[in-house]
N, CA, C and O atoms as CSV, one atom per row, in Angstrom:
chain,resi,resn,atom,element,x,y,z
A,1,UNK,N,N,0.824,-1.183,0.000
A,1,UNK,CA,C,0.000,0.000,0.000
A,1,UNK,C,C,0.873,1.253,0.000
A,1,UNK,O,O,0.501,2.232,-0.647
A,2,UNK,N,N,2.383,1.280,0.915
A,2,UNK,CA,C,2.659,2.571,1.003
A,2,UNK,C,C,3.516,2.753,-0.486
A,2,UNK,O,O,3.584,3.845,-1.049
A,3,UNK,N,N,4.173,1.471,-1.042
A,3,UNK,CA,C,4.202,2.202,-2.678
A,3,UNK,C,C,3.620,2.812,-3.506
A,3,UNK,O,O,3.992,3.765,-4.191
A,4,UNK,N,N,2.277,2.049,-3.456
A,4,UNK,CA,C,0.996,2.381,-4.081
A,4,UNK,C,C,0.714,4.635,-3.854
A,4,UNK,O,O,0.720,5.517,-4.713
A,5,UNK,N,N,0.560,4.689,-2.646
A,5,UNK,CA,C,0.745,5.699,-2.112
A,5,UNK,C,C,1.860,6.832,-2.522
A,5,UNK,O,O,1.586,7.957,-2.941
A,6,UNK,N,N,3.385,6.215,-2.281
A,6,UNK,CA,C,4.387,7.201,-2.890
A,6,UNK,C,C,4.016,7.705,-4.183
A,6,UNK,O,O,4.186,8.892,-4.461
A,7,UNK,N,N,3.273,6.471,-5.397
A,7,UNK,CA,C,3.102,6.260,-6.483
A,7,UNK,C,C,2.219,7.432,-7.199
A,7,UNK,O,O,2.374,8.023,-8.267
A,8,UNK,N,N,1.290,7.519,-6.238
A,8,UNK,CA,C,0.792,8.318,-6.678
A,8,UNK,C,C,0.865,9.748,-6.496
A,8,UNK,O,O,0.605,10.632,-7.312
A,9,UNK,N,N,1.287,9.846,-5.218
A,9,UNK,CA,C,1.727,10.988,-4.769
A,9,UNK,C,C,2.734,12.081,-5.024
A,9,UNK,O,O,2.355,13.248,-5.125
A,10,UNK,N,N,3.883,11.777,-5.123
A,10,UNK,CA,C,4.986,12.156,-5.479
A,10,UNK,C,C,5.063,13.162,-6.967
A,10,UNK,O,O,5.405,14.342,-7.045
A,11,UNK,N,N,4.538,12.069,-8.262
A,11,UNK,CA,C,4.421,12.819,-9.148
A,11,UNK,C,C,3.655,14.018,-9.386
A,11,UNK,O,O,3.737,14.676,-10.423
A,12,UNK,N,N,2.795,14.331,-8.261
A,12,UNK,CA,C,1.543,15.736,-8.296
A,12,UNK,C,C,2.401,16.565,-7.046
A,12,UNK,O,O,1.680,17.297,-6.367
A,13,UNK,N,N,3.503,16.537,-6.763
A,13,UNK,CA,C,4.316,17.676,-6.097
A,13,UNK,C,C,4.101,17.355,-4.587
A,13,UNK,O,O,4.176,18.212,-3.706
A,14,UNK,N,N,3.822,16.024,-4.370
A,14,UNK,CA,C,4.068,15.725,-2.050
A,14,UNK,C,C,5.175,15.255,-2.338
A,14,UNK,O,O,5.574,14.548,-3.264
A,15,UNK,N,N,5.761,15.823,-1.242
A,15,UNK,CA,C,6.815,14.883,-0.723
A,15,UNK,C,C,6.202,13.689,0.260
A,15,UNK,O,O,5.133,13.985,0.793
A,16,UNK,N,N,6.651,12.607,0.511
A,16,UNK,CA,C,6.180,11.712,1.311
A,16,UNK,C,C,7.131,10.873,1.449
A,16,UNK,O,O,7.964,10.690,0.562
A,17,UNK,N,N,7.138,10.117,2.817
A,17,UNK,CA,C,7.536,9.108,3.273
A,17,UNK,C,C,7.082,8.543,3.732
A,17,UNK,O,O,6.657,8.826,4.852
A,18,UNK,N,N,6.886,7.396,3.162
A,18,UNK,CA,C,6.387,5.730,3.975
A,18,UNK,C,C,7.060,5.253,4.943
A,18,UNK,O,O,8.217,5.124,4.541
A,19,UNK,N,N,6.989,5.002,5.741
A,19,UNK,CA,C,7.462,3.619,6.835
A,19,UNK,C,C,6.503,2.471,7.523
A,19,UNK,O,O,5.345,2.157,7.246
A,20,UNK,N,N,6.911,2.240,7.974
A,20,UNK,CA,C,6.069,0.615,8.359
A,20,UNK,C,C,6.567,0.351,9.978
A,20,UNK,O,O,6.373,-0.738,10.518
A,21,UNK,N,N,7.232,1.490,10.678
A,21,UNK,CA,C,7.664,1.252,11.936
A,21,UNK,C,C,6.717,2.742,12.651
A,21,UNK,O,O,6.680,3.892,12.213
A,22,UNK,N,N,5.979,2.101,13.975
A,22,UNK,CA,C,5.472,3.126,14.937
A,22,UNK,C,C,6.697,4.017,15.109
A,22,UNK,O,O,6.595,5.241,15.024
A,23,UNK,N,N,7.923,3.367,15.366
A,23,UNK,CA,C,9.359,4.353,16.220
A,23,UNK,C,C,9.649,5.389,15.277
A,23,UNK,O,O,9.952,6.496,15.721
A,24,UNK,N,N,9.591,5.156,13.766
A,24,UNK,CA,C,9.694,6.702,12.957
A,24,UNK,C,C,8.840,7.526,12.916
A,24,UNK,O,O,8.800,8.386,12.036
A,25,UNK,N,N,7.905,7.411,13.958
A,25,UNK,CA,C,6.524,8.599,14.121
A,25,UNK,C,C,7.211,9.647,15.095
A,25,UNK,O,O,6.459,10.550,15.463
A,26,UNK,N,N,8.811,9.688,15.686
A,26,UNK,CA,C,9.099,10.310,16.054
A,26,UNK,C,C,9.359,11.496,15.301
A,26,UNK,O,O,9.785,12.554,15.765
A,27,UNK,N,N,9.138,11.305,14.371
A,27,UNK,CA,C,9.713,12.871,13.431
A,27,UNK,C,C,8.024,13.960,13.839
A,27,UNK,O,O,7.956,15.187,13.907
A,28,UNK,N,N,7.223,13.242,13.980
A,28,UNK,CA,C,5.938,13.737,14.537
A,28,UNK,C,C,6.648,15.523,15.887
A,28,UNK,O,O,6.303,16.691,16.064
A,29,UNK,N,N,7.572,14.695,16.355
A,29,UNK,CA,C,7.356,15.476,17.772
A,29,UNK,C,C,8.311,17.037,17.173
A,29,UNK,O,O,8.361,18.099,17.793
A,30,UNK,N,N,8.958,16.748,15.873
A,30,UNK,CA,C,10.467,17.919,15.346
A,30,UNK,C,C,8.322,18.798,14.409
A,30,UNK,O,O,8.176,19.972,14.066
A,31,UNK,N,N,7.680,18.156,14.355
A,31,UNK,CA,C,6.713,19.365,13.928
A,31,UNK,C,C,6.751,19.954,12.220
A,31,UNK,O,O,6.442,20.993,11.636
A,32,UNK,N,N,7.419,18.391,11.796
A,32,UNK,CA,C,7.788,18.952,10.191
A,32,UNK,C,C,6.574,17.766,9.444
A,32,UNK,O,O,6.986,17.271,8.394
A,33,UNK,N,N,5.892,17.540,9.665
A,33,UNK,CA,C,4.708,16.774,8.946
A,33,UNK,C,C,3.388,17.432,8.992
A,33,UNK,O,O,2.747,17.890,9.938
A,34,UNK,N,N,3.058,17.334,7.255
A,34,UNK,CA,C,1.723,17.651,7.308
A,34,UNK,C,C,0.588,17.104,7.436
A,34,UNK,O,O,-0.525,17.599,7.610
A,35,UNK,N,N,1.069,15.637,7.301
A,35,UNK,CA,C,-0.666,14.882,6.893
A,35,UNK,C,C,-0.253,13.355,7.154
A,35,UNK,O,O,0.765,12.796,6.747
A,36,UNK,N,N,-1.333,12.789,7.964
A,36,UNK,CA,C,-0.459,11.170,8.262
A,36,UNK,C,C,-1.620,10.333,7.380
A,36,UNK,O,O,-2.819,10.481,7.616
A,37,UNK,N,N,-1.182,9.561,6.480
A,37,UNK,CA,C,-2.092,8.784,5.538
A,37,UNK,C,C,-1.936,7.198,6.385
A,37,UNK,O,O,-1.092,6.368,6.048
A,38,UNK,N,N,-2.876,6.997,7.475
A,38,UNK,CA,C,-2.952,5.808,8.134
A,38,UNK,C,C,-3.508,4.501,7.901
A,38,UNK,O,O,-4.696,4.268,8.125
A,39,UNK,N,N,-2.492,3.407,7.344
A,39,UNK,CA,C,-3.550,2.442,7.133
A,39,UNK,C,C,-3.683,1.521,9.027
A,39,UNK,O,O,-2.879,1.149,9.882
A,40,UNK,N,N,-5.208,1.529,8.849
A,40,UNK,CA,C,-5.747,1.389,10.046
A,40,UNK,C,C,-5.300,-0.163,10.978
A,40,UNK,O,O,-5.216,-0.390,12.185
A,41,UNK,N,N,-5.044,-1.179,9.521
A,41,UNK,CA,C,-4.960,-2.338,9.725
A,41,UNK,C,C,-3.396,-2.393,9.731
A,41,UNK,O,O,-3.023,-3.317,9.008
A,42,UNK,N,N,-2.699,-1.938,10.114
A,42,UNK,CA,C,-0.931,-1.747,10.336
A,42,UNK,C,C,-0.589,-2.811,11.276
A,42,UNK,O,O,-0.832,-2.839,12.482
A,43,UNK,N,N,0.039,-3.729,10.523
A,43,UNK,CA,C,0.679,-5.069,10.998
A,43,UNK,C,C,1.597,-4.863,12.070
A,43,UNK,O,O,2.120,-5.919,12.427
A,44,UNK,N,N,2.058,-3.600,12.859
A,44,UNK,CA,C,3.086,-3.454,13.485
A,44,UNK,C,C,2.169,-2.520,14.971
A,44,UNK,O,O,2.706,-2.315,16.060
A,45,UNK,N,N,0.931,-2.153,14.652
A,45,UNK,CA,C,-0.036,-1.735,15.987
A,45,UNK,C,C,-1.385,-1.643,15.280
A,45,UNK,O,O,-1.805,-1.652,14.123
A,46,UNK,N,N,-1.886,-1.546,16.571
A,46,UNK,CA,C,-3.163,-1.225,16.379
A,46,UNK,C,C,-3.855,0.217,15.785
A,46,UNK,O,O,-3.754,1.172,16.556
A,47,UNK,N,N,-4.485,0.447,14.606
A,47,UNK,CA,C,-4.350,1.339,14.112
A,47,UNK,C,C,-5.588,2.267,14.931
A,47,UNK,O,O,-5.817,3.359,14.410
A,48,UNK,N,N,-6.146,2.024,15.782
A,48,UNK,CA,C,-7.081,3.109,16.422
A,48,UNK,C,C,-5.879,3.623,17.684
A,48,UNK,O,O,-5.649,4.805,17.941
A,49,UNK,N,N,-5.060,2.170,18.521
A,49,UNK,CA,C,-4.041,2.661,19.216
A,49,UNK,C,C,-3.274,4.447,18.656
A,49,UNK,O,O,-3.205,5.628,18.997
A,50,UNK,N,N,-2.794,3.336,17.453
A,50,UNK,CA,C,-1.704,4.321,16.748
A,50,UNK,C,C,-2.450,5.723,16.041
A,50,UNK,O,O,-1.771,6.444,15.309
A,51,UNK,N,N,-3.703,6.001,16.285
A,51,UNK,CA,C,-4.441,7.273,15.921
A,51,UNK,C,C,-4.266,8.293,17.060
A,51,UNK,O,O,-3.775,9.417,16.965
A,52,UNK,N,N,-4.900,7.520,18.459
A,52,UNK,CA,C,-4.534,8.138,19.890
A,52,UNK,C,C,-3.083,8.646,20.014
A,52,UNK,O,O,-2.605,9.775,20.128
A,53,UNK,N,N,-2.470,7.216,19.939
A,53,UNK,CA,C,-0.510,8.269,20.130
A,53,UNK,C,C,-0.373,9.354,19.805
A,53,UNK,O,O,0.177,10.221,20.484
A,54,UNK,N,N,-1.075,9.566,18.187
A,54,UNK,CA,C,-0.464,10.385,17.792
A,54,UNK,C,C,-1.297,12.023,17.616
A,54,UNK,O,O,-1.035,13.150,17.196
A,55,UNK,N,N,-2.392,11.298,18.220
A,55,UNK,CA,C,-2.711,12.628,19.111
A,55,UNK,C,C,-2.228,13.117,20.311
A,55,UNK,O,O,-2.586,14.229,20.698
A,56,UNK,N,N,-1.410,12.388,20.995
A,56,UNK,CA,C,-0.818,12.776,22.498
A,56,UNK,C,C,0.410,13.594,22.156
A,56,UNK,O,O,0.831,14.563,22.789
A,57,UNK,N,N,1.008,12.965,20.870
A,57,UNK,CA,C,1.956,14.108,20.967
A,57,UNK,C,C,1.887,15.581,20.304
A,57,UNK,O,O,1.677,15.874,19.127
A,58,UNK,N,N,2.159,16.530,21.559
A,58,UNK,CA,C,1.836,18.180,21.743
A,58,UNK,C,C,2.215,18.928,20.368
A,58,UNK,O,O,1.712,20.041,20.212
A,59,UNK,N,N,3.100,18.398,19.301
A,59,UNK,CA,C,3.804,19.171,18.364
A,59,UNK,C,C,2.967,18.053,17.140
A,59,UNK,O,O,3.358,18.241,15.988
A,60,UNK,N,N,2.322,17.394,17.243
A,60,UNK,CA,C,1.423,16.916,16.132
A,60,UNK,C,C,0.222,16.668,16.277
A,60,UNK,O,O,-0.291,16.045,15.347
A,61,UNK,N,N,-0.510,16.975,17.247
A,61,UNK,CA,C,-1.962,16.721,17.509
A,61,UNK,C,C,-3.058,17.431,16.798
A,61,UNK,O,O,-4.260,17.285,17.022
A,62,UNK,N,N,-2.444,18.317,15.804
A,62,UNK,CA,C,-3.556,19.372,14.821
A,62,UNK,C,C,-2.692,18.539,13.777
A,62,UNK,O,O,-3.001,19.035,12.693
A,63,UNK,N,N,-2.172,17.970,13.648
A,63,UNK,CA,C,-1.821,16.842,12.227
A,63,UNK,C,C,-3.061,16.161,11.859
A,63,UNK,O,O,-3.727,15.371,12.528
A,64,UNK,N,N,-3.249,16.597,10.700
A,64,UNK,CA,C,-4.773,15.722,9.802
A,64,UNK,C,C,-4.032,14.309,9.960
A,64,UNK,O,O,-2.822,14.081,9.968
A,65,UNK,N,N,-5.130,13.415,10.084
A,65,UNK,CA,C,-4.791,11.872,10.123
A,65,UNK,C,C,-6.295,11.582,8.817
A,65,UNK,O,O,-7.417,12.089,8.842
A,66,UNK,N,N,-5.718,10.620,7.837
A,66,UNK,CA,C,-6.777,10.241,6.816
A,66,UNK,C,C,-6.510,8.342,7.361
A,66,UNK,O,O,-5.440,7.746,7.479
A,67,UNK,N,N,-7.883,7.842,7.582
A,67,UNK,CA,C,-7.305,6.332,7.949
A,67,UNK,C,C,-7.620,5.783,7.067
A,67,UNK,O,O,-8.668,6.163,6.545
A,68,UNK,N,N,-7.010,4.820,6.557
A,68,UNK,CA,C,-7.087,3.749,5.260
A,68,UNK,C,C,-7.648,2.460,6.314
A,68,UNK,O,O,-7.124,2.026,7.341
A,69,UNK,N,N,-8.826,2.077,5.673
A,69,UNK,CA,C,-9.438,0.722,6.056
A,69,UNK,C,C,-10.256,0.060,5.340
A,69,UNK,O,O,-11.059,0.503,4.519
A,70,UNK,N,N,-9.933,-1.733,5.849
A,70,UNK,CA,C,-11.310,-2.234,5.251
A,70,UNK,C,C,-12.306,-2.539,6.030
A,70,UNK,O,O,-12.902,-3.564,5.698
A,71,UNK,N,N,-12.650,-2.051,6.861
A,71,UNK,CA,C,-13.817,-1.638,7.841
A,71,UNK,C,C,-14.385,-0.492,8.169
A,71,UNK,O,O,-14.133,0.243,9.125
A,72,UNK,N,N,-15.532,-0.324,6.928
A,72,UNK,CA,C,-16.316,1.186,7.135
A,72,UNK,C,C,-16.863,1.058,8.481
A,72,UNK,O,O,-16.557,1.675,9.501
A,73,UNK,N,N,-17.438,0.451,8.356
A,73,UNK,CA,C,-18.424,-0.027,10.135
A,73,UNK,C,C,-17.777,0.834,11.220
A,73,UNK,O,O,-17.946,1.955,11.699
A,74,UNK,N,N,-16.761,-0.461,11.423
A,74,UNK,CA,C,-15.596,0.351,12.271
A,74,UNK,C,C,-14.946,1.834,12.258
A,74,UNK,O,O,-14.842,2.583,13.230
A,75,UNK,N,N,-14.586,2.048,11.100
A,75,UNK,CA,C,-13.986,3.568,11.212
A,75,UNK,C,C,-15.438,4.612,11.452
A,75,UNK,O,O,-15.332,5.823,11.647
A,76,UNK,N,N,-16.223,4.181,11.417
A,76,UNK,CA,C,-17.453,4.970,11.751
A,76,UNK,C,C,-17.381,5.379,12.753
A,76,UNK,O,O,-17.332,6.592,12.957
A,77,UNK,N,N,-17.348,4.350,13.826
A,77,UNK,CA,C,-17.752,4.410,15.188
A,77,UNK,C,C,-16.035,5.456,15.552
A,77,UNK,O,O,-15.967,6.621,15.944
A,78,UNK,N,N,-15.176,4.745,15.320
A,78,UNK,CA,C,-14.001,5.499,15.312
A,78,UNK,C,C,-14.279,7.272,15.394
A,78,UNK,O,O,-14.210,7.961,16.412
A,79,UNK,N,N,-14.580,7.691,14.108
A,79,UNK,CA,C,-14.961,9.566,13.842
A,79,UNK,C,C,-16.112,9.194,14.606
A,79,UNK,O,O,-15.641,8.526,15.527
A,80,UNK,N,N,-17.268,9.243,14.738
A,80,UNK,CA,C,-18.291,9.141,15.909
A,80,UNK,C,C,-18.265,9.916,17.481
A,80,UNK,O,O,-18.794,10.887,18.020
A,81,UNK,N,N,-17.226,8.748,17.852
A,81,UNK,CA,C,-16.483,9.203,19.032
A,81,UNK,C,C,-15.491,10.103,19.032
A,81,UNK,O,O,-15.289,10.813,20.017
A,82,UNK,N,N,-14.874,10.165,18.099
A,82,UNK,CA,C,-13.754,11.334,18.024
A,82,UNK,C,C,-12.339,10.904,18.465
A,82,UNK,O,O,-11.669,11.705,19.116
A,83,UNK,N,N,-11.804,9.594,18.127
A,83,UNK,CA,C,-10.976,8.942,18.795
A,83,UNK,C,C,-9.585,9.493,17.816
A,83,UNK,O,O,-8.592,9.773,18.488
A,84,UNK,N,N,-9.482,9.631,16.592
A,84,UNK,CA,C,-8.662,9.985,16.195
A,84,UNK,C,C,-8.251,11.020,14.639
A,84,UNK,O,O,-7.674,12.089,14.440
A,85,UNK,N,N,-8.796,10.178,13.951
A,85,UNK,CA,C,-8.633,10.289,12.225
A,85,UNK,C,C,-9.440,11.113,12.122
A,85,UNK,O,O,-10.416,11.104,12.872
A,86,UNK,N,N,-9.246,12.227,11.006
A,86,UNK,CA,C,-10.281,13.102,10.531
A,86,UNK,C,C,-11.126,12.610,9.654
A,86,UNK,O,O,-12.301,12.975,9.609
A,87,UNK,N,N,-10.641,11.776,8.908
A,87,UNK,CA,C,-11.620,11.007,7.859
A,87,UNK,C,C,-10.815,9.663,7.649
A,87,UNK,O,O,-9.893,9.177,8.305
A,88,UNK,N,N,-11.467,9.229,6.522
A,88,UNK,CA,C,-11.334,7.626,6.331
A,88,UNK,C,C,-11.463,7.744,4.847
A,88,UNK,O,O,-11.961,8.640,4.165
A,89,UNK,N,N,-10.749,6.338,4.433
A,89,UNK,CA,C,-11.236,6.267,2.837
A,89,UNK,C,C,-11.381,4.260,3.155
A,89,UNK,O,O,-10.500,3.467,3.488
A,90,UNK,N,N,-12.548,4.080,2.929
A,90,UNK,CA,C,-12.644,2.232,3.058
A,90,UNK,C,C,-11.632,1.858,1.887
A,90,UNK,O,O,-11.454,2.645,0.958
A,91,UNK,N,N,-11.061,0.797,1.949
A,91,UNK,CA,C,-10.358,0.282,0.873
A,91,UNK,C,C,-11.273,-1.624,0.613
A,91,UNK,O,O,-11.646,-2.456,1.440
A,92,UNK,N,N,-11.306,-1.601,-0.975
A,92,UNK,CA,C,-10.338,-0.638,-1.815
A,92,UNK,C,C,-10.947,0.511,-1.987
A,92,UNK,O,O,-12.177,0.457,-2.004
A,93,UNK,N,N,-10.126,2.191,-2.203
A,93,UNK,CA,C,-10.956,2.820,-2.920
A,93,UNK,C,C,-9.748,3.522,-4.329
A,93,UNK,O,O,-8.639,3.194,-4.753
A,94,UNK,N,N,-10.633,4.475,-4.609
A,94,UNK,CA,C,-9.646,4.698,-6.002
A,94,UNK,C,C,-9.097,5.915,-5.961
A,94,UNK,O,O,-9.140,6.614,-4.949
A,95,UNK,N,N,-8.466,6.314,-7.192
A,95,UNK,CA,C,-7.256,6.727,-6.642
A,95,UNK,C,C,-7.807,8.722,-6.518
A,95,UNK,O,O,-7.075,9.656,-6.192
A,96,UNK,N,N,-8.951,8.766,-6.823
A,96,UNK,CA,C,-9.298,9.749,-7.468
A,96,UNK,C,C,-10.077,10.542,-5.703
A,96,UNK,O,O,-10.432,11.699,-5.477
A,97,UNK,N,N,-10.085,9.156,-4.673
A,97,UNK,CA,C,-10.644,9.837,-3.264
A,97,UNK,C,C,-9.165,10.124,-2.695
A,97,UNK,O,O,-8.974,11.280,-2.317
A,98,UNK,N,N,-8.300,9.391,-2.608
A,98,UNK,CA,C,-7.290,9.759,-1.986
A,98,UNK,C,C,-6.319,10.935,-2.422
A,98,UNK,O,O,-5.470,11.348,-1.633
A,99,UNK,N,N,-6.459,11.453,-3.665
A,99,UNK,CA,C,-6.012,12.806,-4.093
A,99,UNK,C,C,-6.818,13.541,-3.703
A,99,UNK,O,O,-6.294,14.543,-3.216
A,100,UNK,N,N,-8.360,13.548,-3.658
A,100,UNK,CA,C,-9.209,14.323,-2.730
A,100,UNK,C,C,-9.504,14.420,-1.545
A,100,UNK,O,O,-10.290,15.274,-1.134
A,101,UNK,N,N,-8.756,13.315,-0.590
A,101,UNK,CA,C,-8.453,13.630,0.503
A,101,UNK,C,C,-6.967,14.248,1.204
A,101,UNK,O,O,-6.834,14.873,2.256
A,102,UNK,N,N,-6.091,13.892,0.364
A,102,UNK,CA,C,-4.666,14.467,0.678
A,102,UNK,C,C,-5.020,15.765,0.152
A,102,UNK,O,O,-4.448,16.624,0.824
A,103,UNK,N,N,-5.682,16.238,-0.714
A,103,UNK,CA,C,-5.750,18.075,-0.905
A,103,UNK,C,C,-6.123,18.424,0.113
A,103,UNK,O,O,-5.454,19.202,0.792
A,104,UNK,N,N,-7.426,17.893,0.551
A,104,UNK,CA,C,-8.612,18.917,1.651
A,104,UNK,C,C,-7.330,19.021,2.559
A,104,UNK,O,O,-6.607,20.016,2.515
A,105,UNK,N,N,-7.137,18.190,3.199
A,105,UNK,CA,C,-6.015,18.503,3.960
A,105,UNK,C,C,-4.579,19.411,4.013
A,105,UNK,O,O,-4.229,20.243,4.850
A,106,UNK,N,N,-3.998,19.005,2.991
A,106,UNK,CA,C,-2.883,19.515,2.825
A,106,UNK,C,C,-2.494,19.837,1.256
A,106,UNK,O,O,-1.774,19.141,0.540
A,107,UNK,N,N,-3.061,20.895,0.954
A,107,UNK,CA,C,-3.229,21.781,-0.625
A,107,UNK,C,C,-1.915,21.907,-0.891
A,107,UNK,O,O,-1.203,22.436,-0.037
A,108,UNK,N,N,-1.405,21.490,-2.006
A,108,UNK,CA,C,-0.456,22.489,-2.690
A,108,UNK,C,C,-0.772,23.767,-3.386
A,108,UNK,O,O,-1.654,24.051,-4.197
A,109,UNK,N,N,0.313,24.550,-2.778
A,109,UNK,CA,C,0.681,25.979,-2.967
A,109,UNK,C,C,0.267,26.362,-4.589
A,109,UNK,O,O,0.466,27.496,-5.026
């Protein structure tokens, strides 16, 4: 998924970086990220966990979070309560929501 992601991204002017480790969410706390593209089902935590973290930390907690899932149900109740993510895109979806959700968020200039 996060190739898929660079893939598309990159060539319309984001910079981005993928990782696949919770421990590089430390760049979160230096306050140089705009937008966290979360897939929810992240083999390495729990992705509602890993929504909370990264609201706790003070220098990224107005960071847009978009969660990638295959559980609408679930990410419902998720925004509902207000637990983390600003929005969601169920997967699969195409490629034409996730350029419309990485803008709302974070527009290029």
């Amino acid at each position: 998924m996060s190739d898929f992601v660079v893939d598309c991204l990159e060539p319309r002017g984001y910079a981005v970086q993928a990782t696949g480790s919770a421990a590089s969410l430390s760049r979160l706390e230096v306050g140089d990220i705009d937008l966290v593209l979360l897939d929810m089902g992240w083999p390495e935590s729990d992705g509602l966990d890993l929504c909370m973290r990264l609201r706790s930390v003070p220098t990224a907690a107005h960071v847009p979070i978009v969660a990638l899932t295959d559980f609408a149900e679930e990410t419902r109740d998720v925004l509902a309560f207000g637990l983390g993510p600003d929005e969601y895109l169920t997967k699969p979806f195409v490629l034409e929501q996730l350029l419309d959700a990485v803008a709302r968020h974070c527009p290029i200039d």
